[in-house]
C-alpha positions in Angstrom: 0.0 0.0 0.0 2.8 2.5 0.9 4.7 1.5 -2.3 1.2 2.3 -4.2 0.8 5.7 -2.1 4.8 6.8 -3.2 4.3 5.6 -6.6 0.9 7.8 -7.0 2.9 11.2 -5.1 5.6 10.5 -7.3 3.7 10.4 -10.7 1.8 14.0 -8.9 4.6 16.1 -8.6 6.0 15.3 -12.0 2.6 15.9 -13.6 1.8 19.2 -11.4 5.8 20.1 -12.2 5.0 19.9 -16.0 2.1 22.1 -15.6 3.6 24.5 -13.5 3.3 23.4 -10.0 5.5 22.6 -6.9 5.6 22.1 -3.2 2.8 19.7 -2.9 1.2 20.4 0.9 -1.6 17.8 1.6 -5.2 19.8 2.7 -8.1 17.4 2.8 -8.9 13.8 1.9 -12.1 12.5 1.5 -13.6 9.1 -0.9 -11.7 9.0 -3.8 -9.7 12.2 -4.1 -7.1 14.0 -2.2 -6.6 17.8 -2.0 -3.3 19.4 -2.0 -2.2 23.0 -2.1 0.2 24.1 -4.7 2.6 26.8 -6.0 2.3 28.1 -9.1 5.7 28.4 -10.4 5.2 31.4 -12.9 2.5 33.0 -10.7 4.0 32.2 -7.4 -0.2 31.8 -6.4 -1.3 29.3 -4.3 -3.8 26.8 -5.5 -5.6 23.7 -4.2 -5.2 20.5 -6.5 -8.0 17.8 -6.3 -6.0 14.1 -7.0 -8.7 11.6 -7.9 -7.0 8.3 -8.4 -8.5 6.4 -10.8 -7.4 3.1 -10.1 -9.4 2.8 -7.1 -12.9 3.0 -9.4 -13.8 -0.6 -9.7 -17.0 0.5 -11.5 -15.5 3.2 -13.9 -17.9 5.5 -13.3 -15.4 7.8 -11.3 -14.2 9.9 -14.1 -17.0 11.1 -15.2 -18.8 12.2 -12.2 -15.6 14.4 -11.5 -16.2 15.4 -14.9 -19.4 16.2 -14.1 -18.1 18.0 -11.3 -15.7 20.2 -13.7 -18.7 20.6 -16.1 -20.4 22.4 -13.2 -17.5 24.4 -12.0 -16.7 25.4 -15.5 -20.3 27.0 -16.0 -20.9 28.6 -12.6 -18.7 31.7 -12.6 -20.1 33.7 -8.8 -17.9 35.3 -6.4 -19.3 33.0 -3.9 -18.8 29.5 -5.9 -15.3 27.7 -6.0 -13.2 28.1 -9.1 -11.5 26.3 -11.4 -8.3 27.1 -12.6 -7.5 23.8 -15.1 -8.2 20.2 -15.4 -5.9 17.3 -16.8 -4.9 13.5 -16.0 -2.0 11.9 -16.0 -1.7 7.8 -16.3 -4.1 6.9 -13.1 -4.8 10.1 -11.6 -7.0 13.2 -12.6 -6.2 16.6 -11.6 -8.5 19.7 -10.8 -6.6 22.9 -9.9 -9.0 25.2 -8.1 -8.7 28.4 -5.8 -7.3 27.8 -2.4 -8.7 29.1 0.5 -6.6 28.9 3.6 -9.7 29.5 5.7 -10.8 25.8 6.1 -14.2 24.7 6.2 -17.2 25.9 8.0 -16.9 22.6 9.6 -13.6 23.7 10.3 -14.7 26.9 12.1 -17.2 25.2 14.0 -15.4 22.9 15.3 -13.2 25.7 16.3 -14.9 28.0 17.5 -17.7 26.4 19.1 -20.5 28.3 16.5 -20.8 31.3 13.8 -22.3 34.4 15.5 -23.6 37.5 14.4 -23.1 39.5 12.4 -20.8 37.7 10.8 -23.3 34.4 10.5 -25.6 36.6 8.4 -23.1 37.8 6.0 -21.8 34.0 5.8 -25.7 33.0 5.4 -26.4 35.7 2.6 -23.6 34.4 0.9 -24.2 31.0 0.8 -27.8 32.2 -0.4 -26.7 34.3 -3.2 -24.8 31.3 -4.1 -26.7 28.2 -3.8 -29.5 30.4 -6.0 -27.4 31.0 -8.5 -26.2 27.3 -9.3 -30.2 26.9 -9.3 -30.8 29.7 -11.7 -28.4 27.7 -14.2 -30.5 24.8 -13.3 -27.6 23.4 -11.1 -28.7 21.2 -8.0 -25.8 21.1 -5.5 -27.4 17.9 -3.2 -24.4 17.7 -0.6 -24.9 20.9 1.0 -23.0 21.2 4.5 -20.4 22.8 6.6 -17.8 21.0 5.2 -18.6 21.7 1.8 -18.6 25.3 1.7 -15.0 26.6 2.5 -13.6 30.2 3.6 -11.3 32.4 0.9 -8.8 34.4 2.8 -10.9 37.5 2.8 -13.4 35.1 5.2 -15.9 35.2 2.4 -17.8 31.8 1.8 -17.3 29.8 -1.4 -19.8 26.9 -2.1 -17.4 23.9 -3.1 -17.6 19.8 -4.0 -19.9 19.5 -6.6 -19.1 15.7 -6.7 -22.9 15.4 -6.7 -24.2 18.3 -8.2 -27.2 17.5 -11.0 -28.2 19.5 -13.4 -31.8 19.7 -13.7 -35.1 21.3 -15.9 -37.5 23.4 -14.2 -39.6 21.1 -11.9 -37.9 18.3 -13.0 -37.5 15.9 -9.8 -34.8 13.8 -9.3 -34.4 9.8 -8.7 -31.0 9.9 -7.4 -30.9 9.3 -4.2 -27.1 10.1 -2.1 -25.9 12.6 0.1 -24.5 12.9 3.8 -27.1 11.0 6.2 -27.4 14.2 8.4 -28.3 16.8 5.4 -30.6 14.2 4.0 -34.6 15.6 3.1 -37.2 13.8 4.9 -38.4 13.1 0.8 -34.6 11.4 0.2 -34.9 8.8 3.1 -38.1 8.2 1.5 -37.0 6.5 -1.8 -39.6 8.4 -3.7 -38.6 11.1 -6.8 -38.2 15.0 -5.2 -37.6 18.4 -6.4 -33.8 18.5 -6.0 -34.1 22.2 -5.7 -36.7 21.8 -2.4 -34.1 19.3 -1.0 -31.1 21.8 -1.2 -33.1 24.0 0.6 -33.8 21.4 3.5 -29.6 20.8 3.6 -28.9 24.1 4.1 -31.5 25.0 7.0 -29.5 21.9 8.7 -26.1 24.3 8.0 -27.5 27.2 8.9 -28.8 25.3 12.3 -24.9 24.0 12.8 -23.4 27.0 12.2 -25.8 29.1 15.0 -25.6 26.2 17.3 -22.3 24.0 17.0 -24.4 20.4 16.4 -27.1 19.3 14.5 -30.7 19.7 15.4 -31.4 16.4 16.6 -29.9 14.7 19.6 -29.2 11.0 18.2 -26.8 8.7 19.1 -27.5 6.0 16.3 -28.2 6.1 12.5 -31.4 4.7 12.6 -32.4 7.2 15.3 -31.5 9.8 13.6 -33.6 8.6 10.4 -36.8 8.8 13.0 -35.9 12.1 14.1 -35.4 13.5 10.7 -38.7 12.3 9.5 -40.5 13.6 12.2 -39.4 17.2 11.8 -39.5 18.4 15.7 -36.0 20.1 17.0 -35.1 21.9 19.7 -34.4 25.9 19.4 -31.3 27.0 21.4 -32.9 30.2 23.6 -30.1 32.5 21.9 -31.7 32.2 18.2 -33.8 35.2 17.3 -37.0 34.8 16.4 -36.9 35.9 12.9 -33.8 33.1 12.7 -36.1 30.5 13.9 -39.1 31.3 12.2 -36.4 30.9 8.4 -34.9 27.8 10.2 -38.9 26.2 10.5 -39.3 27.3 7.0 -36.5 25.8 5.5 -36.9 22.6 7.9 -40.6 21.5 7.0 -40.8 17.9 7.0 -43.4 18.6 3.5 -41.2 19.7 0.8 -44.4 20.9 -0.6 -44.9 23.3 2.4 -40.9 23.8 2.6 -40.0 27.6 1.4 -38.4 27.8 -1.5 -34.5 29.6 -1.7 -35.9 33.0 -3.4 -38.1 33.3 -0.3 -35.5 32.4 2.1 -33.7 35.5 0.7 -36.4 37.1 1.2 -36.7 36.7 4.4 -35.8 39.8 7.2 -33.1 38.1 8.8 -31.0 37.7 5.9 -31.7 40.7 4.5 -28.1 43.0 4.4 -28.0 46.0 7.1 -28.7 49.5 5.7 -25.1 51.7 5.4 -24.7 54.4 7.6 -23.9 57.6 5.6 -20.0 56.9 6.7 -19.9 53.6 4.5 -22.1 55.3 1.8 -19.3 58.1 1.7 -16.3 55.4 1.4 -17.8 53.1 -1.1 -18.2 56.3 -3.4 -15.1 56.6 -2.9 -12.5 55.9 -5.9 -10.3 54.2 -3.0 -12.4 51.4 -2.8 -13.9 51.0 -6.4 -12.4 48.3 -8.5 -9.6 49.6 -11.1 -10.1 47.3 -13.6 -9.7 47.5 -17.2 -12.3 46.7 -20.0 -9.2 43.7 -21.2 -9.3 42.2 -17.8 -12.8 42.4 -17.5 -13.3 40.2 -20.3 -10.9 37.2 -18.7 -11.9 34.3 -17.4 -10.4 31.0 -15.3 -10.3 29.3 -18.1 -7.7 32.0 -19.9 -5.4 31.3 -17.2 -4.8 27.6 -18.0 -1.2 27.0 -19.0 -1.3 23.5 -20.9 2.5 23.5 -22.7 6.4 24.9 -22.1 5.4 26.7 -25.3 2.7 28.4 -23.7 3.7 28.9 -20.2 6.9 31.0 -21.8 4.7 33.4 -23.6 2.2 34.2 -20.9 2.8 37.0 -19.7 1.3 37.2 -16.4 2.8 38.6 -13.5 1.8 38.1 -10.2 0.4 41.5 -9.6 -1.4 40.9 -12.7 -2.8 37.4 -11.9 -3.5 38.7 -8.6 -5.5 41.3 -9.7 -7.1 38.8 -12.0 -8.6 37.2 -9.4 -9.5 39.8 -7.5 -11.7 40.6 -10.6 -13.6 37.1 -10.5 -15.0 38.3 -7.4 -16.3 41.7 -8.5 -14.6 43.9 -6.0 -11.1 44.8 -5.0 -10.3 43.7 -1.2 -6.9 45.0 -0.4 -8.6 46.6 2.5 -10.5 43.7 4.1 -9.9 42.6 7.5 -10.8 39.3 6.8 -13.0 36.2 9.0 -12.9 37.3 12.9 -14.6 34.9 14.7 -14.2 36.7 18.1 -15.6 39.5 20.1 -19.0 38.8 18.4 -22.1 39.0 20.4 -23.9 36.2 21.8 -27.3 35.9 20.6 -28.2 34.6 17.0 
């Protein structure tokens, strides 16, 4: 096994070398793939590297749900959705180079911390929102919503990631295919029964939003199949610190009826995740040119995809430099943030 695992790092860094990346730092691991962070030689940026080994798929149906995966990424372009940078394989493993973000998981940060609180959980909540509707607009159905699944940039913004099980779907189309994480699971899922996939992303993300006010999941369960009862029935207990406007989205999103279940557009909707009105201070600064975006009408028109350095040939002639590529990417998102201070997940008040 250890020969296998040196053999498999070995054939990694002389791929990732050939495509412009070094000093391979292992990040995650999880089912088939492992994620690494990486140096781009030319940009001297860090990225994160999904290694899926393709040996391990008995059925050889791996490659293309990760292609299914890059199919998504590659069509979902939202500051608040991970990106891709480039794809390739090498002779058993496949490669997806994507934006690193040295924040962790909201898993992570839960398990840190202890919980999100205000006001920072309602900024992370609104952006989750903004994104989750968006994959949904392109008829996108993420289905593996959870902490541990949407990851923090360096900025402490929230970037919806792993669309290992993403669908992509037709307006009211339901969906037959039945996976996920247990806990996250709609009531309609443990039911065997076609659901509206859109309905059941909504249900997984009232369970995040719950984890990340809380620390733990709704339901106090010690076993699997308890927690299959508990999920069914719908009932859960309401820590006295939520608000009642965060409770009354939580029961919303968390009705056992996907037919009486809110939809995402009114979630947004909803007061408590609506964003706080400036105070004529902020309106003044963000008229300001100091914190407008400079960005040209050429860099405008880039994209992730423009970035991707497939040959020696081609890596010589770019001519990106890292203040270039970092402004690139500060252009994905929409917004310049030299002056942000970032995730702080202290000094917050107490009550959600």
């Amino acid at each position: 096994m250890k020969q296998h695992q040196d053999e498999l790092l070995a054939e990694a860094r002389k791929a990732l070398y050939q495509h412009g990346y070094e000093d391979m730092v292992p990040i995650g691991d999880g089912g088939f793939a492992t994620i690494y962070k990486v140096k781009n030689r030319q940009y001297q940026e860090e990225f994160a590297v999904k290694l899926i080994d393709l040996a391990l798929d008995d059925t050889k149906t791996l490659p293309e749900s990760f292609r299914a995966e890059i199919r998504a990424l590659l069509n979902l372009f939202h500051p608040h959705v991970i990106k891709i940078f480039d794809h390739f394989t090498s002779a058993t493993l496949l490669y997806i180079i994507l934006e690193y973000c040295p924040g962790g998981s909201l898993k992570d940060v839960i398990d840190r911390a202890g919980c999100i609180r205000p006001p920072i959980i309602y900024e992370l909540c609104r952006q989750i929102l903004d994104a989750l509707h968006f994959c949904h607009l392109h008829e996108v159905a993420h289905r593996d919503v959870k902490p541990s699944n949407i990851l923090i940039d360096k900025y402490g913004r929230a970037k919806l990631a792993d669309f290992g099980l993403a669908q992509h779907f037709q307006n009211q189309q339901l969906s037959n295919i039945f996976g996920g994480s247990l806990p996250y699971l709609a009531p309609e899922i443990l039911e065997m029964k076609p659901y509206d996939p859109m309905k059941a992303d909504v249900w997984a993300l009232g369970i995040t939003f719950y984890e990340m006010a809380s620390g733990r999941l709704p339901w106090e369960t010690t076993t699997p199949e308890q927690l299959l009862i508990d999920i069914k029935s719908g009932p859960f207990k309401v820590p006295a610190n939520f608000s009642p406007l965060f409770v009354s989205a939580l029961r919303a999103m968390l009705e056992v009826n996907p037919k009486a279940r809110c939809t995402l557009p009114e979630v947004m909707a909803m007061p408590i995740f609506q964003k706080p009105r400036q105070t004529q201070q902020q309106s003044r600064l963000a008229r300001t040119s100091e914190f407008q975006p400079q960005t040209s009408k050429k860099m405008k028109k880039l994209t992730p995809s423009m970035l991707t350095v497939k040959s020696a040939t081609a890596r010589k002639s770019c001519a990106f430099s890292k203040k270039r590529l970092t402004s690139v990417i500060q252009t994905f998102e929409g917004q310049e943030y030299a002056n942000s201070d970032g995730f702080d997940e202290s000094n917050l008040p107490l009550d959600i």
